[in-house]
N, CA, C and O atoms as a GROMACS GRO file, in nm:
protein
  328
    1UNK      N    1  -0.784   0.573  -0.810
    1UNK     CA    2  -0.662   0.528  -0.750
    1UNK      C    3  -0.563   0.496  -0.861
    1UNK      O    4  -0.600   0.424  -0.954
    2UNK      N    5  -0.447   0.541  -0.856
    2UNK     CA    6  -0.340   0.541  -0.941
    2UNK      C    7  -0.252   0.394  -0.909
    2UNK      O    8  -0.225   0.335  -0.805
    3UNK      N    9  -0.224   0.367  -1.054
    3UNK     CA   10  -0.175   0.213  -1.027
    3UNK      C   11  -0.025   0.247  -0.885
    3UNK      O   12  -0.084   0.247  -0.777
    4UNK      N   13   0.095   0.266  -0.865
    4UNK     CA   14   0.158   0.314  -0.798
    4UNK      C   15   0.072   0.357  -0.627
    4UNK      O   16   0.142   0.346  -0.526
    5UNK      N   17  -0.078   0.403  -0.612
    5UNK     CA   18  -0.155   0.400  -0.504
    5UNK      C   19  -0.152   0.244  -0.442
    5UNK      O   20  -0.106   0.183  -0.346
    6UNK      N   21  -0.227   0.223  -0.552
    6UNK     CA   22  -0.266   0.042  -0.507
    6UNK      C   23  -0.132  -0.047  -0.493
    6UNK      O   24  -0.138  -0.145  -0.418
    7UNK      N   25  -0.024  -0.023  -0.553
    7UNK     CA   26   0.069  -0.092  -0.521
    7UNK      C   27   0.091  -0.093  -0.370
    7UNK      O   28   0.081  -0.194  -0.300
    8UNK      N   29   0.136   0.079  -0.310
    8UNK     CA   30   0.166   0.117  -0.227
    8UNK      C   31   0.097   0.069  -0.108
    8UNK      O   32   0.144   0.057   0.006
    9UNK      N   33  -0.071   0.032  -0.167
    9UNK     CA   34  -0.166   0.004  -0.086
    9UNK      C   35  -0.141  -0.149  -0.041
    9UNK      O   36  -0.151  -0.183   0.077
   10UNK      N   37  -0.116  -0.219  -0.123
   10UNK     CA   38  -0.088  -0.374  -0.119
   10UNK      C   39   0.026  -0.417  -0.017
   10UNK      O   40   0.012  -0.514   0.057
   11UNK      N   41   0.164  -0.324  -0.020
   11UNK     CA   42   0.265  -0.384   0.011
   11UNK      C   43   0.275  -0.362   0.185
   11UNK      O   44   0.343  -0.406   0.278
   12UNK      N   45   0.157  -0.258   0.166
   12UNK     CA   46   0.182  -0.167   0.330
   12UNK      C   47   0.201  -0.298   0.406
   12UNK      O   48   0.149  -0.403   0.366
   13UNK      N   49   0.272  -0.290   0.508
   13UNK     CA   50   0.266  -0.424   0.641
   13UNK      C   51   0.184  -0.413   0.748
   13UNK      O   52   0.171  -0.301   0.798
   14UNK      N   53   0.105  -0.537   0.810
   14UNK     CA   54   0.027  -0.539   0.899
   14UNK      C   55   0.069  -0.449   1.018
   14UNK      O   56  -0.005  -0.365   1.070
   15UNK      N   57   0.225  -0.481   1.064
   15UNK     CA   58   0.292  -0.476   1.177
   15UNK      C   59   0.351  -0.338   1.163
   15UNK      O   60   0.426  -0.299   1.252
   16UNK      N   61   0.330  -0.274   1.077
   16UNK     CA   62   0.440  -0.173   1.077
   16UNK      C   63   0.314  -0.044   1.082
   16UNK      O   64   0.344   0.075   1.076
   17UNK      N   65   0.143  -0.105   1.095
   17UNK     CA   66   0.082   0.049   1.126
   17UNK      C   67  -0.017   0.028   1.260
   17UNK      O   68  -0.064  -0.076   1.306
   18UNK      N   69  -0.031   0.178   1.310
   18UNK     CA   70  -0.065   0.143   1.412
   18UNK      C   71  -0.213   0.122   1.390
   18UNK      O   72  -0.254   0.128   1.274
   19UNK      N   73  -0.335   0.087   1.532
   19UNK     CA   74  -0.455   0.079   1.518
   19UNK      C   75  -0.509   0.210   1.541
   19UNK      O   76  -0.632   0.218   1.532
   20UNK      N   77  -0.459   0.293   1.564
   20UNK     CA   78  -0.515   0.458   1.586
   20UNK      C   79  -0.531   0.524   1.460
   20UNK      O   80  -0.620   0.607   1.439
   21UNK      N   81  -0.415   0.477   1.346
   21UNK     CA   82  -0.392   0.509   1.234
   21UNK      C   83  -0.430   0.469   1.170
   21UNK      O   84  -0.388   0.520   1.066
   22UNK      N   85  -0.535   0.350   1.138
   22UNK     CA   86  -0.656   0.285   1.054
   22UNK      C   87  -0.783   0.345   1.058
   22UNK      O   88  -0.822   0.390   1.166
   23UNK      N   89  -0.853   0.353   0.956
   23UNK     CA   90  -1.011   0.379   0.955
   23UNK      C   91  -1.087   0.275   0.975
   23UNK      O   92  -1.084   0.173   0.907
   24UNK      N   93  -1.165   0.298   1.076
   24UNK     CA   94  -1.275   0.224   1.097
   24UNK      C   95  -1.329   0.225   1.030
   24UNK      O   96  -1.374   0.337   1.004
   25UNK      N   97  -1.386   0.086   0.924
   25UNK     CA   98  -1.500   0.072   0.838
   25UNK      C   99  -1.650   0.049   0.862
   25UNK      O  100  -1.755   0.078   0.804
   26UNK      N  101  -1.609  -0.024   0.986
   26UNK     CA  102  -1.769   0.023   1.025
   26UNK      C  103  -1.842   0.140   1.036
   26UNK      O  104  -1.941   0.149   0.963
   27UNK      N  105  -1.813   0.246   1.121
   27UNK     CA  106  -1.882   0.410   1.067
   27UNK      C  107  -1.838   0.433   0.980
   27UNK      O  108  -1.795   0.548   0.991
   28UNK      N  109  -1.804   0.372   0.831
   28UNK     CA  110  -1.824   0.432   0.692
   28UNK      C  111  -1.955   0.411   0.657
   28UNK      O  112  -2.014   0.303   0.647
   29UNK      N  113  -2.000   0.526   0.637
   29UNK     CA  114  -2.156   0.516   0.551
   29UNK      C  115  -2.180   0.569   0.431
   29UNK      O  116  -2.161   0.688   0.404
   30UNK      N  117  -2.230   0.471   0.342
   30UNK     CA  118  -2.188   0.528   0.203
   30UNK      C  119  -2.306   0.577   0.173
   30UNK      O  120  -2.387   0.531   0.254
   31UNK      N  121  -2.361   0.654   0.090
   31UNK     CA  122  -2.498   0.695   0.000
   31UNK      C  123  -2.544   0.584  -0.125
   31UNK      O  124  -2.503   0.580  -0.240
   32UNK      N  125  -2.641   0.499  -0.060
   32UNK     CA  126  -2.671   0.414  -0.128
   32UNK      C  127  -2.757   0.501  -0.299
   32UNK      O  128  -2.767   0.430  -0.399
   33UNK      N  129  -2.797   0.618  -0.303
   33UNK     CA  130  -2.867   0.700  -0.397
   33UNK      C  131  -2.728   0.765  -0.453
   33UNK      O  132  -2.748   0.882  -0.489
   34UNK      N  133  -2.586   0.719  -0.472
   34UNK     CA  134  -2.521   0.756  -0.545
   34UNK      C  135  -2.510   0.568  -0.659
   34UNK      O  136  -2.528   0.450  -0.629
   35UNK      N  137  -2.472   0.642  -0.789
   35UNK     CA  138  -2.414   0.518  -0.909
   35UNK      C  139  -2.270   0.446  -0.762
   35UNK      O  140  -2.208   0.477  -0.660
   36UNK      N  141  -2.299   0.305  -0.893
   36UNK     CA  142  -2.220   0.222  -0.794
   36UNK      C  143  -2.023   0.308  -0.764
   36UNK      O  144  -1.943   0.309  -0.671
   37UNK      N  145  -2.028   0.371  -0.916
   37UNK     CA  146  -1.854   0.394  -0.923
   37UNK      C  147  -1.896   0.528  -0.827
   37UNK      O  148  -1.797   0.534  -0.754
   38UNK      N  149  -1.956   0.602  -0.799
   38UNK     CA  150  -1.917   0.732  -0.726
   38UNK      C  151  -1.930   0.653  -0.576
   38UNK      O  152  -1.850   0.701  -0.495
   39UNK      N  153  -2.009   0.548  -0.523
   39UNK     CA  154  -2.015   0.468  -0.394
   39UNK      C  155  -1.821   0.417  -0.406
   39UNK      O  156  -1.752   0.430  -0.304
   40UNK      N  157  -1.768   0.373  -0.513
   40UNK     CA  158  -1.709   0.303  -0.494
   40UNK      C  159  -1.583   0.467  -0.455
   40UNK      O  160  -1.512   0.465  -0.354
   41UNK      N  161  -1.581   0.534  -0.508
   41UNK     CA  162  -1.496   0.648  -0.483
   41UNK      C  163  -1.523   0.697  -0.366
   41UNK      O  164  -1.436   0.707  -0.280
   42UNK      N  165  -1.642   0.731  -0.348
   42UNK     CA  166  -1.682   0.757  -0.138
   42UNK      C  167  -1.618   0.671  -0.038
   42UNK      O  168  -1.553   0.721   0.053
   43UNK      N  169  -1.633   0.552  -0.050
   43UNK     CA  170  -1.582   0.442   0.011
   43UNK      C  171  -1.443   0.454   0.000
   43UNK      O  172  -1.388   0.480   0.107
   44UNK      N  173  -1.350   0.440  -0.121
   44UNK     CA  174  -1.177   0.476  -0.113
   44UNK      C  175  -1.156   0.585  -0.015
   44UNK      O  176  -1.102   0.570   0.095
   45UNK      N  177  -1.220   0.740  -0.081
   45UNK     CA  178  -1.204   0.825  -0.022
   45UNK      C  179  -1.167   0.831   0.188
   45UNK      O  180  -1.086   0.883   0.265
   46UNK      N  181  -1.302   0.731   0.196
   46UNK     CA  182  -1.300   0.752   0.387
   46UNK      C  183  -1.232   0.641   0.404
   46UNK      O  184  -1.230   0.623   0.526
   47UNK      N  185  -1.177   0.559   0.352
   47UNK     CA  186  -1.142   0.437   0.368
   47UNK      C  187  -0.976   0.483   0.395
   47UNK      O  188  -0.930   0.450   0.504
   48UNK      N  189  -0.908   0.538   0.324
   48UNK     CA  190  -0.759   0.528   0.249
   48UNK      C  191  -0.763   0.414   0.219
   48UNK      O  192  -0.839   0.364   0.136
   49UNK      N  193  -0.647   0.336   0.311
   49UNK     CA  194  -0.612   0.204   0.227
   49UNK      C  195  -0.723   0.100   0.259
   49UNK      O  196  -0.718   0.035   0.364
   50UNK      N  197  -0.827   0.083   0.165
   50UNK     CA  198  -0.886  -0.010   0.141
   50UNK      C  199  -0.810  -0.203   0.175
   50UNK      O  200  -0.894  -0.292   0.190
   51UNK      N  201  -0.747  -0.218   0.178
   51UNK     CA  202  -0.668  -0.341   0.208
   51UNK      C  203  -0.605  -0.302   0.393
   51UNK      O  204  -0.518  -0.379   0.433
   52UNK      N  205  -0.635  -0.228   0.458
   52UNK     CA  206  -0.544  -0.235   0.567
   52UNK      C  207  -0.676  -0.141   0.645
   52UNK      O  208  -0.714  -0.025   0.630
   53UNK      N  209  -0.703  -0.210   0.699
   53UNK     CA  210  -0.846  -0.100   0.783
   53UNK      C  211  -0.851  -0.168   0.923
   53UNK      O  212  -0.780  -0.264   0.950
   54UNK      N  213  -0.934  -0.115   1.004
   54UNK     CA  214  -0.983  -0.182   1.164
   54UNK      C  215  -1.149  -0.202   1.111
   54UNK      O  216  -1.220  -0.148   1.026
   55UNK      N  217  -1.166  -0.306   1.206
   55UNK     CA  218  -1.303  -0.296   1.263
   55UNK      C  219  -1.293  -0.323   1.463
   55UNK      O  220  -1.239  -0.404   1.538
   56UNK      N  221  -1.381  -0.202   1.478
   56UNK     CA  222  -1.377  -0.161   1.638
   56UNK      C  223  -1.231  -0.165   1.622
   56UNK      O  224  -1.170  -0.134   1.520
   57UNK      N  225  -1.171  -0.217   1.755
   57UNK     CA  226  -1.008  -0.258   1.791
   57UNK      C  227  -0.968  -0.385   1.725
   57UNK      O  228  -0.860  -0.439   1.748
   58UNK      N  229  -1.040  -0.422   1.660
   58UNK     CA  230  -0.904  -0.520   1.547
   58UNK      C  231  -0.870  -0.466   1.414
   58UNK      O  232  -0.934  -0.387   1.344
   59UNK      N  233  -0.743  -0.530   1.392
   59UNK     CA  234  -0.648  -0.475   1.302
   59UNK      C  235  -0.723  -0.567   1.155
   59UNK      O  236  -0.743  -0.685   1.185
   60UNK      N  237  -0.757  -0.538   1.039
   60UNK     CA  238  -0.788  -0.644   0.926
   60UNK      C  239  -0.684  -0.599   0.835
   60UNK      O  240  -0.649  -0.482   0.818
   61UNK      N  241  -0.634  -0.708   0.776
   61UNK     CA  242  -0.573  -0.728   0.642
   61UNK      C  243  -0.640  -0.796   0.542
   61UNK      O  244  -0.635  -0.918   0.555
   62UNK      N  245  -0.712  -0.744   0.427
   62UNK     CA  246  -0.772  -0.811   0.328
   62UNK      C  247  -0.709  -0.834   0.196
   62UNK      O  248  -0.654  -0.748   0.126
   63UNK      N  249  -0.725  -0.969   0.167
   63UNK     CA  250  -0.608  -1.012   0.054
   63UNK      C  251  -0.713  -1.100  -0.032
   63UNK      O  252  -0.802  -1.168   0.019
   64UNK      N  253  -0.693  -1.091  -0.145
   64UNK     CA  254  -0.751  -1.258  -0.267
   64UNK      C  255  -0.698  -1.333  -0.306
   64UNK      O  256  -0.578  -1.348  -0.328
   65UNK      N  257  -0.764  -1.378  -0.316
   65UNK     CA  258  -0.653  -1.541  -0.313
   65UNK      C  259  -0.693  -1.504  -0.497
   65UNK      O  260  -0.786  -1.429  -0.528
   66UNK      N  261  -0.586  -1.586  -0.620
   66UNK     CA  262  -0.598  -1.564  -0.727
   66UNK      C  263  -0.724  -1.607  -0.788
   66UNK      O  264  -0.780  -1.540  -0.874
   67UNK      N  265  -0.775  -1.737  -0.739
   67UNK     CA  266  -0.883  -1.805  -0.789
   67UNK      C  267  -0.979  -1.807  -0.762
   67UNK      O  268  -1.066  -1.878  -0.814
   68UNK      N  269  -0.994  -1.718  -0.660
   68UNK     CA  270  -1.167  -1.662  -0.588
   68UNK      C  271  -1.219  -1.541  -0.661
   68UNK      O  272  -1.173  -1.508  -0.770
   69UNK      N  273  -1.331  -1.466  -0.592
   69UNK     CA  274  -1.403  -1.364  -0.588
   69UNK      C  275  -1.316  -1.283  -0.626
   69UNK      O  276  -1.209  -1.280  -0.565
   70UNK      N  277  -1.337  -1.202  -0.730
   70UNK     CA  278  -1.232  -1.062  -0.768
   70UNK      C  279  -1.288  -0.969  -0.682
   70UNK      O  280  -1.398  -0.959  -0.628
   71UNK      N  281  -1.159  -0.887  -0.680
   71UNK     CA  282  -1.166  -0.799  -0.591
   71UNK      C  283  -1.298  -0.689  -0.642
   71UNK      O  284  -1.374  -0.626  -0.568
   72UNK      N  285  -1.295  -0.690  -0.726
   72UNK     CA  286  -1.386  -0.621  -0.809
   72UNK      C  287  -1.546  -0.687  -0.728
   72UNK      O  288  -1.611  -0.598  -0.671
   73UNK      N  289  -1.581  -0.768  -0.724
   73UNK     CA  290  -1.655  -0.862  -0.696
   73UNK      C  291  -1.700  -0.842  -0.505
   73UNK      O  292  -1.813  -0.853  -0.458
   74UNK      N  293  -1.609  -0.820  -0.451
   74UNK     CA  294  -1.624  -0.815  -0.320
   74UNK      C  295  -1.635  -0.715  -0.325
   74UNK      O  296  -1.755  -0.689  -0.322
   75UNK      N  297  -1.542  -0.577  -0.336
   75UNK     CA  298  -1.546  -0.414  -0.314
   75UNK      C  299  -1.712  -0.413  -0.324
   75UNK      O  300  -1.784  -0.372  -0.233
   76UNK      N  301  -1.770  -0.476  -0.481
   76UNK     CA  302  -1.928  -0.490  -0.480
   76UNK      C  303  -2.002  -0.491  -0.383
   76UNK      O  304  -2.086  -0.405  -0.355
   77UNK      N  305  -1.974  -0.598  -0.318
   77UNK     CA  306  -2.048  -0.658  -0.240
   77UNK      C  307  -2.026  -0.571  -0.109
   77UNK      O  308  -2.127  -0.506  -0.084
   78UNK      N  309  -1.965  -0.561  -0.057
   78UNK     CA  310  -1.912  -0.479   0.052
   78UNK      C  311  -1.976  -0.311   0.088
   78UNK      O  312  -2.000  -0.251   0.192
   79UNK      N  313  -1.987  -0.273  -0.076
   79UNK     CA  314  -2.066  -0.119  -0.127
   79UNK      C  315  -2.259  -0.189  -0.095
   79UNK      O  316  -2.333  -0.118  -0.026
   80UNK      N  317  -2.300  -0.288  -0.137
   80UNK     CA  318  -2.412  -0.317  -0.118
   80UNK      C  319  -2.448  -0.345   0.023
   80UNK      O  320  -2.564  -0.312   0.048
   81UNK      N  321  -2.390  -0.389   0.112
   81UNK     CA  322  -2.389  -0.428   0.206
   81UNK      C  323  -2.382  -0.300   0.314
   81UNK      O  324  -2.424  -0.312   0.429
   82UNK      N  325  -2.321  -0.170   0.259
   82UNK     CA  326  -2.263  -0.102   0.380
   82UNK      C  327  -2.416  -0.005   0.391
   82UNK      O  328  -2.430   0.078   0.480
   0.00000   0.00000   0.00000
């Protein structure tokens, strides 16, 4: 992801996309027998914007707060989990 991606990715607005037009992250299934960075590229890939997704019919916006869990840190966790 190109810095200018993730920007683009960040600023998108809750209100301004629809829920038809989000990926469901729940049927993302990643290949746990791939390295963590090619999981983490599978996952962008079906994802698009990683920060603006559904689960079932709700809309999610995921944000960090500065002093928590890096994003780095959750994407982790999230790849282990799926």
């Amino acid at each position: 992801m190109t810095a200018e991606e993730h920007k683009k990715f960040l600023e998108e607005d809750f209100d301004d996309v629809s829920l038809d037009k989000l990926v469901d992250i729940s049927k993302i299934r990643i290949d746990r027998n791939r390295t963590q960075e090619r999981r983490k590229k599978q996952f962008l890939r079906a994802a698009g914007n990683p920060y603006l997704v559904k689960v079932g019919d709700t809309k999610v916006k995921i944000r960090f707060a500065n002093n928590g869990v890096s994003f780095e840190d959750a994407f982790e966790n999230l790849l282990l989990m799926s």
